[in-house]
N, C-alpha and C positions, 0 to 999 in steps of 0.2 A: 741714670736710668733706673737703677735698682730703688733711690729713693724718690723715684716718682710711684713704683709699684707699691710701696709702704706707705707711701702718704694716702694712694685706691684703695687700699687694702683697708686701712684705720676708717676711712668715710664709708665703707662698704660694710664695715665692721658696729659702725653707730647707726646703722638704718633699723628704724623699730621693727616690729617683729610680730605679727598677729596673732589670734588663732587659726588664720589660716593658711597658715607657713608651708602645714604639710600638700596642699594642691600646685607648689608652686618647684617645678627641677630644672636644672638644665646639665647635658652632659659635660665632658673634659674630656677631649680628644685629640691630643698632642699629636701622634700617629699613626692615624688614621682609623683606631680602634676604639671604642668608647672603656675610658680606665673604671673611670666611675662618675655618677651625677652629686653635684652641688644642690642644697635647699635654699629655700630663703623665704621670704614674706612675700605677701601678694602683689609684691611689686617684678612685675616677670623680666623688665630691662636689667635693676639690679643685679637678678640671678644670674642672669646674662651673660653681664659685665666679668660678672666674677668667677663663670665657668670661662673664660676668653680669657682673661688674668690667669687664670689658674693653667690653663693649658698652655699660654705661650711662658710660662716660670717653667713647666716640666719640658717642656720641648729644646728649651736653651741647654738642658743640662746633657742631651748628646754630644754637645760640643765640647766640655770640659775633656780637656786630656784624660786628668788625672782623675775619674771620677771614681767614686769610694761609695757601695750603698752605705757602709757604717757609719757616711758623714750623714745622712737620713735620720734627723731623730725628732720626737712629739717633746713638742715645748708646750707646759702648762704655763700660760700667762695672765691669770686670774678670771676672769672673766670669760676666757675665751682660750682654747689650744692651738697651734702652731705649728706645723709641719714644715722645718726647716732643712736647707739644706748650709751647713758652716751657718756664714749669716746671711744668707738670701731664705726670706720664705714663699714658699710655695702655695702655701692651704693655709687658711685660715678659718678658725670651726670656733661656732657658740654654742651654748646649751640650747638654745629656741630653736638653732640653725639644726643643731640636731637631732632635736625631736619629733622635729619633721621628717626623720627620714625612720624615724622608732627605733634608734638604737644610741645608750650612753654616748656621751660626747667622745670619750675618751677611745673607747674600743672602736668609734669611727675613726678617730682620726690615727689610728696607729694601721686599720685597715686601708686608709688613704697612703698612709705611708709605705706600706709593703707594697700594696697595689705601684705605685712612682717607684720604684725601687726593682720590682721585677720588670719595667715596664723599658726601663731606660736602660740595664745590664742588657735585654731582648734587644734593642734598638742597636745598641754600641753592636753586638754580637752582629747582628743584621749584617750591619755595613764595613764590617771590618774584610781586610783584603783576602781571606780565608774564605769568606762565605762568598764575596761574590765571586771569587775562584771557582768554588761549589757550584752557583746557579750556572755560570758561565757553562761549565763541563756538562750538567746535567739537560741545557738548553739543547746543546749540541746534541746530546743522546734523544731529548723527545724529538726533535728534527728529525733525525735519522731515523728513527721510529716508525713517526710516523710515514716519511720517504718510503720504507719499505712495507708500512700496509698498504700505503696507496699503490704503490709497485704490484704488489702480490693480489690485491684487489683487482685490478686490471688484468694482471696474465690470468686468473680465476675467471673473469668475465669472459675474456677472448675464448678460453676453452668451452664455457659452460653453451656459447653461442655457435662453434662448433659442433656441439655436441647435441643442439634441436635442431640444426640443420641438417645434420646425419638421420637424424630420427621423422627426416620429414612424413616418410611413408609407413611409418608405425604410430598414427593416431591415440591418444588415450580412449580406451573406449568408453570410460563414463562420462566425455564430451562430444562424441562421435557423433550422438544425435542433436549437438545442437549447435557443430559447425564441422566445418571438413576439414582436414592435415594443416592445409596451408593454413586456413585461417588461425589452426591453434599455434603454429609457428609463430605468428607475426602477434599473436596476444602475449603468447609467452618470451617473445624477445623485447616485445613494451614493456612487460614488467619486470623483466630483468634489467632492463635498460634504467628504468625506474630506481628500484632498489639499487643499483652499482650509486647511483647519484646521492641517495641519499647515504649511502656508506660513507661517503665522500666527503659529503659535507659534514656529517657525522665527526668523522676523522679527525680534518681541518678545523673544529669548534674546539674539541676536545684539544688539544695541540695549541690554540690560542690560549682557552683558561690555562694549560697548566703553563705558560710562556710566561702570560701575565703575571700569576699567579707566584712565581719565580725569583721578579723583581720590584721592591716596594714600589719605585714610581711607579707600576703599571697595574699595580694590585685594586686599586678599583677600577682599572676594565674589567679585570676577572672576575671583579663582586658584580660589574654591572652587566656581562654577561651571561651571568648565573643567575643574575633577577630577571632577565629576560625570558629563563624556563620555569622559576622557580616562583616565582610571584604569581603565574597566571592558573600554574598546578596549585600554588598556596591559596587562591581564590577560587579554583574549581573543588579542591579540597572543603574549604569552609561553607561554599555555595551547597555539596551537595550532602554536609553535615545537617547543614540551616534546614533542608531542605526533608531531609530524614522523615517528620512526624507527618507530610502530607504524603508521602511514597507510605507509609504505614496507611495510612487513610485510603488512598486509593486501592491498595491492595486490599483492602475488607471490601471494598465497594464492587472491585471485580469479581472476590470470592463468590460474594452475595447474587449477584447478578448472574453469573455461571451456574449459581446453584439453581437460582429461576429456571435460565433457560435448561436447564438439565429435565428441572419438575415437568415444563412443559413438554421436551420431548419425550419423558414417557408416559404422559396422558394422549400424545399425540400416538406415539405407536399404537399405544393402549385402543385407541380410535378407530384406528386405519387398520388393526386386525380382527376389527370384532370384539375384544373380550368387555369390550367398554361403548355403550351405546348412548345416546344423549338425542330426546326428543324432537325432530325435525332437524337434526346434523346430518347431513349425507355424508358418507367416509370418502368422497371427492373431495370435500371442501378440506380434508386435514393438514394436509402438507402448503394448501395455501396459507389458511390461518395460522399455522406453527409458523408461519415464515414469516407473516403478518407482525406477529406476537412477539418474535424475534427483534425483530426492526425495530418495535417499539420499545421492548427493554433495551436495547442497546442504547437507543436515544436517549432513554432516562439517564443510563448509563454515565454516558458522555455529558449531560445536561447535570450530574450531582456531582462530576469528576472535574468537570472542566474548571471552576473556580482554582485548582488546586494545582493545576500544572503549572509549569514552570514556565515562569514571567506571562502568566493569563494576565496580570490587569494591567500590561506595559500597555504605553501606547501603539506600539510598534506591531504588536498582536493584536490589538481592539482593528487598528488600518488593515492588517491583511485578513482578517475573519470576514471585515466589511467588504472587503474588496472581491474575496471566494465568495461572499451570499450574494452580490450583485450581480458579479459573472454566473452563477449559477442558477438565478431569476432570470437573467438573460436570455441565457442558452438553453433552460430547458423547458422551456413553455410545451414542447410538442414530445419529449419525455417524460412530463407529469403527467399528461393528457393521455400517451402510452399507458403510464401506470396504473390510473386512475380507469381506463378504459380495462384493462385485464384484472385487476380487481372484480367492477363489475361481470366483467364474461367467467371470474372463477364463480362467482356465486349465481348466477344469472346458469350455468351448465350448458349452454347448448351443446357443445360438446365435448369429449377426453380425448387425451393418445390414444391414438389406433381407430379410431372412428371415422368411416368413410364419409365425405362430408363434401358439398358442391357450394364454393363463397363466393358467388358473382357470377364468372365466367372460369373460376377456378375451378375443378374436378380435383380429390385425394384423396390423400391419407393423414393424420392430424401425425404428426414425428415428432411435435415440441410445441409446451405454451410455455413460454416466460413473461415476465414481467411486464415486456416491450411490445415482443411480437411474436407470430403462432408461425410455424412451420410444416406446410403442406408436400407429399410425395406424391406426383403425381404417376399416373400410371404409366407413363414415358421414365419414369426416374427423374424428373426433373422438380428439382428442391424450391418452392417457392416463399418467400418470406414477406407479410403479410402485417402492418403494423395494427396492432390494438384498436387505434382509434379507427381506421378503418373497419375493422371486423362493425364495430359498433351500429354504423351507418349502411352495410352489406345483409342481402339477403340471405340466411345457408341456410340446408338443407343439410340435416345428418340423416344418411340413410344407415347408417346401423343403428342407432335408438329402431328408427322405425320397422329394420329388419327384425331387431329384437324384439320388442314388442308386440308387433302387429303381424308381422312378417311381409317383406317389403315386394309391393307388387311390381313385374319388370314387364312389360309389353311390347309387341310389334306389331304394327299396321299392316295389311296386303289388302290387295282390292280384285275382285276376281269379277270376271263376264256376267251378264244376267240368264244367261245361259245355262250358266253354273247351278245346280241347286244348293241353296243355303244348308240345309242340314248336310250335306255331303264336304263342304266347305266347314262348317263346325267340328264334321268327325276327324276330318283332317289338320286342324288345327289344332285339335283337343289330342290326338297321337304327337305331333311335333311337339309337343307342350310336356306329357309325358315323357319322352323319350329326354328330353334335354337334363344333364347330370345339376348337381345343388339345385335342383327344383323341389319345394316339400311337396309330399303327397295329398296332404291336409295341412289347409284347404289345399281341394282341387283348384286344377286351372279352370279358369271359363272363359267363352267369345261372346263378346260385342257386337253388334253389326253398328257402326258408328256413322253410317252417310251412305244415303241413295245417290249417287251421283249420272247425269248425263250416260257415262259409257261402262257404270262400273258400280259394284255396290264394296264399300271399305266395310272389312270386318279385322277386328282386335282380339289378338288374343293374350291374355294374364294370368300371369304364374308366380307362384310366393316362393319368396328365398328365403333363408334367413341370415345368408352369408355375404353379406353388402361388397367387402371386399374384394369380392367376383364375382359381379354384376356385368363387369366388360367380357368376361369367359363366357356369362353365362348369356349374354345376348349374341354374341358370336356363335354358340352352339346352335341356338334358337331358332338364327337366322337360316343357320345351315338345316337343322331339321324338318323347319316348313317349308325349302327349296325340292328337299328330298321327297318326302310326304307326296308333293301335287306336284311333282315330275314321274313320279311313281304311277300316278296312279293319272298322267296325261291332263292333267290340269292344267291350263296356262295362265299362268297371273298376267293381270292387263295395268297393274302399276308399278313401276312408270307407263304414261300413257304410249299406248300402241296406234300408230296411222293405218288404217285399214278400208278397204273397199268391199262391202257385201251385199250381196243380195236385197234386195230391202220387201220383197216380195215372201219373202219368210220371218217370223216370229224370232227376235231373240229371247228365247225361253225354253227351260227343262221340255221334253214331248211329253212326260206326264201332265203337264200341265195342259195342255192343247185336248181340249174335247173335241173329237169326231165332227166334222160339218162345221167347225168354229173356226174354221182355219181364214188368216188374217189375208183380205184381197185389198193390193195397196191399188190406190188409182192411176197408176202407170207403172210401167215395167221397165227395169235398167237389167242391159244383158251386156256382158262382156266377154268377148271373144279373139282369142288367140289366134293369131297369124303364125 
């Protein structure tokens, strides 16, 4: 056997040798630990061959009873050194073989030698009846161990689960408002339930590495489940080193962009209080367009950022970008049209918060415009919500522009007798007009006569407010004052229309009116008479 491995050795030993000796290794891992790697020429089966020789010579020699490091010595053999043990060799090293690894032949192969040397005294030590005595006892102690964190784990759980259920009716108060007792109970026992579990398994890992760990035949489960946590941390490790100069890049990006939007909002303030005025800007439009301006650097934002994030140009991110812009082309056809419509109505102003305002068959008070949609208080209290693109297509009426500006005229119809004299019907109307409170005095109120009718003459009377927002008080007052007025003073309003039987042999009209001898003779006479 031995002198088959001298005769591989000798042919392994005459393989020419390049200059490219140094790209070519392979390790020697008798073991299971790498001792050290072999060189050789670009021929990579060779090296191969010869770290596989090399490692099964070092592995035989745990077997030797009697083994001696001192029988370990470096044989110069002309040409080439020798790392023998008595007369079996092990290594076998050339100057070529050597220079490829950068360091003299000789101080490698005496490095080779100590390296076999502590490697196999470790080995013998290992498995001698002493040590696994050792692993045995100390197997039994992490058992037990961990037997009693698991134990003590569990009697912890039991109490701690106890101990929220006592406390059912003592609520945390900084979660009180955003669930009740019970419900914080049943969170807080999922996630103790949660954590016992992973204690647990925690435990039981720990407890296998060191078991493994323990005994040689089991020590690469140990390493392999240590590569199991440690490889994907040594990958998130490197990823988020690799990763380093674009997290520097974004963070200027954001600075910069922060800094915009900062400028903007204090030209925006700057706007919206006055100290800063800009030619045909109304200070309505300010908080729309900061918000506008906003949207837009943020876009940019994202649009100079996005390149740079983590795994942007995977495929797996290009499908799901594509898949959100589709679904979101989809779904918001009648949310752009919102947007795009409140846009218009911010710059378009028909009206602000707080402006009484009539959109259809809607009657309010403006409480909110967003983006989407305006929200009206009706004077019932009733919140009505109103989308964008509607307002666009709807008629409204803002009567507080108009209050303000012009001061808003409010009117009531009555229709009085022809009997009535009109100037007497105007003075009366023109006191109930006064009298009504948020009426301005200037302008005065004034009447109408609006329609001759059959049994009745309509007269209007109009009064300016300027306080749109009690427009319903002030026609309730209104209403009341000109009841009072021409009850006062024996007037009877005849609309709604009144059924009546009269004389028809007499004039319906004021007696000032009727001259002496002009009195009206109808051509027949209706009399009615009482039984």
């Amino acid at each position: 056997m031995k002198l088959c491995y001298y005769l591989l050795a000798a042919v392994l030993a005459l393989q020419p040798v390049t200059a490219d000796a140094a790209a070519v290794s392979a390790p020697v891992v008798p073991f299971g630990d790498t001792l050290f790697s072999v060189y050789g020429s670009s021929n990579v089966m060779a090296v191969q061959r010869r770290a596989q020789l090399a490692t099964e010579n070092i592995a035989l020699l745990e077997g030797e009873m009697l083994f001696n490091p001192d029988s370990l010595v470096v044989i110069d053999a002309g040409d080439e050194y020798l790392v023998v043990y008595r007369s079996w060799v092990l290594v076998e090293l050339t100057e070529q073989q050597a220079a490829a690894s950068g360091r003299p032949v000789r101080e490698l192969a005496q490095a080779y030698r100590d390296a076999i040397a502590t490697a196999v005294v470790a080995k013998r030590a290992e498995d001698s009846w002493l040590a696994i005595i050792k692993r045995l006892v100390l197997a039994v102690l992490v058992v037990a161990a961990t037997y009693a964190i698991i134990k003590y784990l569990n009697l912890l759980y039991r109490k701690l689960v106890l101990l929220l259920r006592r406390r059912r009716t003592q609520p945390l108060r900084s979660l009180k408002y955003l669930m009740d007792s019970n419900r914080q109970v049943v969170v807080f026992l999922m996630a103790l339930r949660v954590l016992r579990y992973f204690l647990l398994v925690v435990a039981l890992y720990i407890c296998a590495l060191i078991l493994f760990r323990l005994f040689p035949a089991t020590r690469w489960l140990s390493d392999t489940l240590i590569g199991y946590i440690t490889t994907p941390l040594k990958k998130i490790f490197v990823a988020i080193w690799d990763y380093l100069p674009n997290v520097f890049y974004i963070a200027i990006m954001v600075i910069l962009f922060r800094l915009i939007v900062k400028v903007l909002r204090i030209f925006a303030g700057k706007i919206a209080s006055g100290s800063l005025t800009l030619k045909g800007f109304q200070p309505e439009w300010t908080t729309p367009t900061y918000r506008i301006l906003r949207v837009l650097v943020v876009a940019f934002a994202i649009i100079f950022i996005f390149p740079f994030l983590p795994r942007a140009d995977s495929d797996i991110f290009k499908g799901v970008s594509v898949f959100v812009g589709v679904l979101f082309s989809l779904g918001s056809t009648s949310i752009v049209s919102n947007v795009i419509s409140g846009l218009v109505i911010t710059y378009m102003n028909p009206f602000k918060e707080g402006d009484r305002i009539k959109m259809g068959e809607y009657l309010g008070d403006v409480i909110e415009k967003t983006a989407l949609v305006t929200r009206l208080k009706t004077p019932k209290n009733e919140i009505i919500t109103i989308p964008n693109s509607n307002i666009m297509t709807a008629q409204t009426i803002n009567y507080s522009n108009s209050a303000k500006d012009y001061g808003l005229i409010l009117h009531v119809q009555v229709a009085m007798g022809y009997e009535v004299p009109w100037r007497k019907v105007h003075e009366l109307l023109m006191e109930a007009g006064a009298k009504t409170e948020h009426v301005l005095k200037e302008p005065k109120p004034f009447v109408l006569q609006t329609a001759l009718d059959d049994f009745y003459v309509q007269y209007q009377i109009n009064v300016y407010t300027n306080e749109a927002c009690k427009m319903l008080d002030i026609y309730s007052s209104l209403y009341a004052n000109v009841q009072d007025v021409f009850h006062r003073e024996g007037v009877e309003m005849v609309m709604p229309h009144i059924a009546s039987v009269r004389d028809a042999s007499k004039v319906s009209m004021p007696p000032e009116y009727v001259k002496p001898g002009k009195e009206y003779t109808p051509p027949f006479r209706v009399s009615v008479e009482k039984k």
